[in-house]
N, C-alpha and C positions, 0 to 999 in steps of 0.2 A: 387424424388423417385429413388432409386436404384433397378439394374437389380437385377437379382436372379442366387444364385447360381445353385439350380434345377431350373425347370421352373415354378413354382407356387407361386405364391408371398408368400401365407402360407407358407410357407418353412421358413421367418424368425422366427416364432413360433414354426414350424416343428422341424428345423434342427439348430437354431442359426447361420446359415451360413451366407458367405461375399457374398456383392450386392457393385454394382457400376452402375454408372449413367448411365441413357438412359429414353428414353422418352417406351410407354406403345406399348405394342405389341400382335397382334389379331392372335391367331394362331389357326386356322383350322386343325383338324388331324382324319384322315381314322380309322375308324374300321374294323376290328380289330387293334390295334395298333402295325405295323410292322417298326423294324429296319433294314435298311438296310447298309451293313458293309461300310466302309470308306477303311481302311488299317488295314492288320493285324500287323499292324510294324508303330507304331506312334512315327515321327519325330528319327526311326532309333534306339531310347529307349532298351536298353536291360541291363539287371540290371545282367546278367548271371545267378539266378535260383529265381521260386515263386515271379516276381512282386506280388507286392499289388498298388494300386494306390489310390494316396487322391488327391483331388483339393479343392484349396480355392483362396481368394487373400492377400497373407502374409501380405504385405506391404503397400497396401491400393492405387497402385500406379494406378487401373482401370484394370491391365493383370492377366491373371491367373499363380495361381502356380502350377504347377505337382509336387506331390513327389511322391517317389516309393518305398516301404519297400522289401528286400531281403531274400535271405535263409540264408544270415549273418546275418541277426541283423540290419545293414547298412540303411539306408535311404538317398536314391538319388537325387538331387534338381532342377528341371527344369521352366524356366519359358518362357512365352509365345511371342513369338518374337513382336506381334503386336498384338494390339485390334484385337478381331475375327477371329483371326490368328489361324490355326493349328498347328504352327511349333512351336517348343518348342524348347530352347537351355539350354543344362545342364551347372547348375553355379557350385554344388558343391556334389563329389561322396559321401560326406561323412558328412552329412547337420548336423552342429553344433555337430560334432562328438559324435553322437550319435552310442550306440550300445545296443542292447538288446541284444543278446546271441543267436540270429538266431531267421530266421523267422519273422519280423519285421512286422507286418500288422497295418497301420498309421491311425488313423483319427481326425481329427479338429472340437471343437464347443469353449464355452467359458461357463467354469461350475460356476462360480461364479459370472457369471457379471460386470467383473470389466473392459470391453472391450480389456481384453489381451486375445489371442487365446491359449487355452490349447492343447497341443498335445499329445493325449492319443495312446499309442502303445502295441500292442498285441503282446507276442512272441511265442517262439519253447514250452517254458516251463510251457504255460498255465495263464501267468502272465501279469498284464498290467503294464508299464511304462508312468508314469505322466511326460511331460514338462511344462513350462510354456513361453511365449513369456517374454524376457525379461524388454519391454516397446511395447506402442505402437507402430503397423507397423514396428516392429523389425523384422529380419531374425534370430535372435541369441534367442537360447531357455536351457533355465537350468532347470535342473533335480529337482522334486521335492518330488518323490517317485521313486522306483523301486517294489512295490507293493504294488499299487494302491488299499485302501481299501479292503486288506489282501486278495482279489479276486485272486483263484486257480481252472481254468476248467481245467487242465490235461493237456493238448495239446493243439500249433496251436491257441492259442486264438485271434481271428480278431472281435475287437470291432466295436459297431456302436452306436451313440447316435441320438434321437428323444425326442418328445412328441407327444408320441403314444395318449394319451386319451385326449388332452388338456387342463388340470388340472394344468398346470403351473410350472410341475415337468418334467426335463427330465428323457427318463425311456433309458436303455443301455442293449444292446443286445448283446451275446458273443458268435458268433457261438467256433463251436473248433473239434478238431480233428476226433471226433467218430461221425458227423454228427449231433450234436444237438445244441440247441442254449440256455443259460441261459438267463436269464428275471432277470435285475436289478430297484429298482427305488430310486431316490432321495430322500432322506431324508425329506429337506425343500426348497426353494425354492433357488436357487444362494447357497447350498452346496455341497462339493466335498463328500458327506460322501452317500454312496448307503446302498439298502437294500434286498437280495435277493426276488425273488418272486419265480420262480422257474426254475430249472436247464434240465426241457423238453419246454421249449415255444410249443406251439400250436401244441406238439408232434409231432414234424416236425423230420425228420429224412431223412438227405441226404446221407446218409452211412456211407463219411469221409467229412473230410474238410471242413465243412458247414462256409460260408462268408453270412453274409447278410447286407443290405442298403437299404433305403428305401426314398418313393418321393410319389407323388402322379400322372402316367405316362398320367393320363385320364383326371385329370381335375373335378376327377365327387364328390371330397373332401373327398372320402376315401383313405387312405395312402396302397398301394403299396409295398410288401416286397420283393426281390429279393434275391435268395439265390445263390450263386455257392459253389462249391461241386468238389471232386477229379477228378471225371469224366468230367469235361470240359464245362460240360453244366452249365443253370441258373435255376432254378425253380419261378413261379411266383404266389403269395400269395397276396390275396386281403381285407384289412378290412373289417369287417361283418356289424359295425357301425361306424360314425364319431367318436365315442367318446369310444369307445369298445377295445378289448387287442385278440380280435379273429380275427385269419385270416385263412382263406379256400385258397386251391389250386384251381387257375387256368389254372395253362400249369403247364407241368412237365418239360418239355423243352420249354422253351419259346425263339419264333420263331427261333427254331430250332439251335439256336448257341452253337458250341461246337468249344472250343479253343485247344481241347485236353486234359491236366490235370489241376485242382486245378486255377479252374478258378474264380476270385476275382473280382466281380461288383462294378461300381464306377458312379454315374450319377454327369451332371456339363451338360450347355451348354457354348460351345465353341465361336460358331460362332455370338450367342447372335441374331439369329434366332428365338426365342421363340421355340424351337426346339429343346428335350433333346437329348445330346449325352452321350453315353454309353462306359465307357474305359472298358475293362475288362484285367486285369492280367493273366496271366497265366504259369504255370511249367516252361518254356523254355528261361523266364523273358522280352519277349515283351510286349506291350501292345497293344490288340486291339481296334479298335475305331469303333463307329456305331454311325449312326444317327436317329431319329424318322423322321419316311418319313414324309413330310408336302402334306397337302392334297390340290392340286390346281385344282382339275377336278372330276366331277360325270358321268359315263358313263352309260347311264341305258340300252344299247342295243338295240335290237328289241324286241318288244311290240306289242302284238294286240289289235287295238282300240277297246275298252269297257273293257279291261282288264288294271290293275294297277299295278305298282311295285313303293317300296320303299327301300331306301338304305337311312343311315343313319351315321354321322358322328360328332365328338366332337367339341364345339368350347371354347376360352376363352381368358379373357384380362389382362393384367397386368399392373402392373403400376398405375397412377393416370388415373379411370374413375368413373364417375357415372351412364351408362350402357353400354350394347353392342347392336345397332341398325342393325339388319338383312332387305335384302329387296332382294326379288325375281325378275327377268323379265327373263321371258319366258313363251308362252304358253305352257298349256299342261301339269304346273307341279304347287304343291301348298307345302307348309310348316308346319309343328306343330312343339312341343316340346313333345309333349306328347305320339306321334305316333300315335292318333285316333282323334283326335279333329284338323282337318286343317282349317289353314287361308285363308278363301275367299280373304281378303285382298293382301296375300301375304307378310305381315311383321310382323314383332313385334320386340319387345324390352325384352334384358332377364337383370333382373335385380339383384344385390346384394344380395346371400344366408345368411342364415344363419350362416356361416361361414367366411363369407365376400368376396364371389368369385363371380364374374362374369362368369361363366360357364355353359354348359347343352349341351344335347343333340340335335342336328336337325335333325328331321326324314323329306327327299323330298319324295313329290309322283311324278310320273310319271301315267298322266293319259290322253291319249291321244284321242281327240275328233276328228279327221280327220287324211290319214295316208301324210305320209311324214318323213322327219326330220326335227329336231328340235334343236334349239343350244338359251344358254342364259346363265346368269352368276345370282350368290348372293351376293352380296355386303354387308361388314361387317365393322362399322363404330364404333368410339367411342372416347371420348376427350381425343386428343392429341396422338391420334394411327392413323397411317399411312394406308387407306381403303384396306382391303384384300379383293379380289374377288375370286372367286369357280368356276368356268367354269361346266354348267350341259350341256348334250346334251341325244340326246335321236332316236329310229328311231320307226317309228310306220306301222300297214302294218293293210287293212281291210282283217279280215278274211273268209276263204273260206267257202261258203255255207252249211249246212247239205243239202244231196242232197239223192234224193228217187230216185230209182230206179224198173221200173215196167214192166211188157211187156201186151201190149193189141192188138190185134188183128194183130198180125206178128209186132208190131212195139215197141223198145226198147223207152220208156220215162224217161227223164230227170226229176226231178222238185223241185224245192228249193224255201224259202220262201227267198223275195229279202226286205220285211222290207219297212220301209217307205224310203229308199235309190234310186235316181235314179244313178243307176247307172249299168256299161254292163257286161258282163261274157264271157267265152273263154270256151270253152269245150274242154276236151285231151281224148285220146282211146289208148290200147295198147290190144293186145291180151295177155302179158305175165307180171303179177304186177310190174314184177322188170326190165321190160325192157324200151325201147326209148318210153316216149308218143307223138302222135303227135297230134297236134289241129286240130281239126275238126266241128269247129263251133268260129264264133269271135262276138262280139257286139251282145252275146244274153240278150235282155232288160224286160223280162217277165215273167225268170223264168221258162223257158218250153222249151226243145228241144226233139230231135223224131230223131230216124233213123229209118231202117226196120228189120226185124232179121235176123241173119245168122245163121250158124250153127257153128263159128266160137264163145266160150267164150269171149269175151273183158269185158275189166276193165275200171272205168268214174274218171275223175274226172273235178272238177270245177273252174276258180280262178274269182277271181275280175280284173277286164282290166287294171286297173292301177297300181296293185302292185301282181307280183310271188311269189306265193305260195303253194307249192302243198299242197294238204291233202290228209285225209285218203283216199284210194283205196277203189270204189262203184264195186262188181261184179256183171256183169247180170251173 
């Protein structure tokens, strides 16, 4: 089995993108799903104005390639110093002396199936530019159109190819200048010949300079749109169905990344983490780089015992497996997939979708039976993947009594229902809500305490002996 060039093994259906070898990788990831930046400045890259950025692997040699399209036309050649390596070394400013006439926005699939990679380029003038690899795991690429199935968006054209619906057809997406994106699709099956669908997709409208690429960032088998825009930021758009051409906004700014102008999304993983990272382009011609944080730890806080919390997080496999084996240890906390139906057991197995993914949801609870803390892990297992563990921990505290307060016969009373619990109480007084309380009763076991009255107002309240906690403020 070969790695993926996004993280989802669909992706070779997806995207027709290049995979290279590695064994299956279990990757655990937080929701909401947050990138955190790497470098605004990957491997010192600066193309002097509007990178674009494509990755793939040219040559078949196992290392990725970076190219970089310019506000020339130009496309820039960088390849990857080492497996899993971030550093990248430029081989060639001027990659099979290509030129479109400015604005170059590059990207790679293979439209005919003939395993040569097609390099289709977007430019200034609204037009695409067809290469073709001149043989296999070639670096050298000749011209085979300069407009590319007589396709004219006006401006800025930065293409993208998928299979949006998975019908067997790639469909090609052209954001362009005035913020909108056309909707192409294939003909027949392995033809270069498209068909407009329509020239507002999903009436998406980013203002200017609409870029999009898409992946699938959750695992959850809906594809994932990403758009950047003049303004710097990304926008993030989510399939309605697996099989569907609708896609709804989810973040208008998703998490919150702004490169500054005419920012151009690129997903690849690098480091072959199962873990996408994120280049994005931008006006000033670096390139940024982000990573999808990987999830190793649940913290569910402080909890009161008889009270529950859940947090919830993605997980999924790649590669060669026939399922994904989950197992819990720790007390105090249980499993579903479902988020209402938990495993007494504490395990299960998620198995192969309908799409052919190993993936889902895990909702933990945190339900805590006695207070303390609590620390344990979930082991995530499956053939020929390397065991990923989740670290949960937890702190739990018994809560503080409802507590009555009364006065009979000159004497202030105490009293709270103590439960079938044995256990002691501390009583605190202050004459002022907001001031020092000090304890004036310890090891009370009955639920009943008693002073005499003053004339002085004072304020009660109550804890459990083993764990602090103030509550609400009782006035006599």
């Amino acid at each position: 089995m070969k790695a993926f060039f996004n993280i989802m093994v669909s992706v070779v259906i997806l995207f027709f993108s290049d995979l290279y070898s590695q064994a299956s990788l279990i990757t655990p990831v937080a929701l909401p799903e947050n990138f955190g930046i790497l470098t605004s400045d990957l491997s010192s890259i600066n193309v002097g104005k509007y990178s674009v950025p494509a990755v793939t692997d040219i040559d078949g040699d196992g290392l990725l390639d970076l190219f970089s399209g310019d506000l020339y036309g130009h496309i820039e050649y960088y390849v990857q110093s080492d497996s899993a390596s971030g550093d990248f070394t430029l081989v060639d400013s001027l990659f099979s002396s290509i030129d479109v006439g400015g604005w170059a926005s590059p990207t790679f699939t293979d439209l005919d199936g003939d395993g040569l990679k097609d390099l289709l380029i977007g430019n200034l003038d609204g037009r695409i530019y067809h290469y073709e690899q001149i043989y296999s795991d070639s670096v050298k690429f000749e011209l085979v159109t300069d407009f590319f199935n007589s396709i004219d968006v006006s401006f800025n054209a930065a293409p993208v190819f998928a299979d949006i619906n998975r019908d067997g057809l790639l469909d090609l997406l052209i954001g362009e200048d005035f913020g909108h994106i056309f909707h192409y699709v294939q003909n027949s099956a392995f033809s270069t010949d498209f068909t407009l669908v329509t020239g507002s997709f999903n009436s998406i409208d980013t203002g200017f300079n609409a870029a999009p690429v898409l992946t699938d960032i959750d695992f959850d088998g809906l594809l994932d749109m990403f758009v950047g825009n003049y303004e710097g930021y990304i926008s993030h758009y989510e399939q309605t169905d697996a099989y569907a051409a609708d896609f709804t906004l989810r973040e208008l700014k998703f998490n919150s990344i702004d490169v500054g102008y005419r920012s151009k999304p690129c997903f690849t993983d690098i480091d072959l983490d199962g873990y996408s990272d994120l280049l994005v382009g931008e006006n000033d011609g670096n390139i940024n780089s982000y990573e999808l944080q990987k999830l190793d730890s649940l913290d569910f806080g402080t909890v009161a015992v008889g009270d529950t919390l859940i947090q919830k997080y993605l997980v999924s496999v790649s590669g060669e497996a026939d399922y994904l084996h989950l197992e819990l240890w720790a007390d105090g906390f249980d499993m579903s997939v479902t988020g209402d139906e938990f495993d007494y057991w504490n395990y299960f197995d998620i198995f192969q979708d309908s799409l052919g993914m190993f993936t889902d949801t895990v909702y933990v609870r945190f339900i805590p039976a006695i207070s303390g803390e609590v620390t344990g892990y979930i082991d995530h297992t499956s053939m020929s993947a390397d065991m990923v563990s989740v670290k949960i921990s937890g702190n739990s505290y018994l809560p503080p009594p409802e507590v009555t307060v009364e006065t009979v016969d000159g004497e202030i009373i105490l009293s709270w229902n103590t439960g079938e619990q044995e256990l002691s109480y501390n009583v605190y007084s202050c004459e002022d809500p907001y001031g020092e309380f000090s304890c004036v009763a310890t090891d009370v076991w009955d639920g009943f305490w008693s002073e005499p009255c003053t004339d002085e107002k004072k304020f009660y309240y109550v804890t459990v002996n083993d764990f602090f906690q103030p509550p609400a403020k009782k006035k006599h």
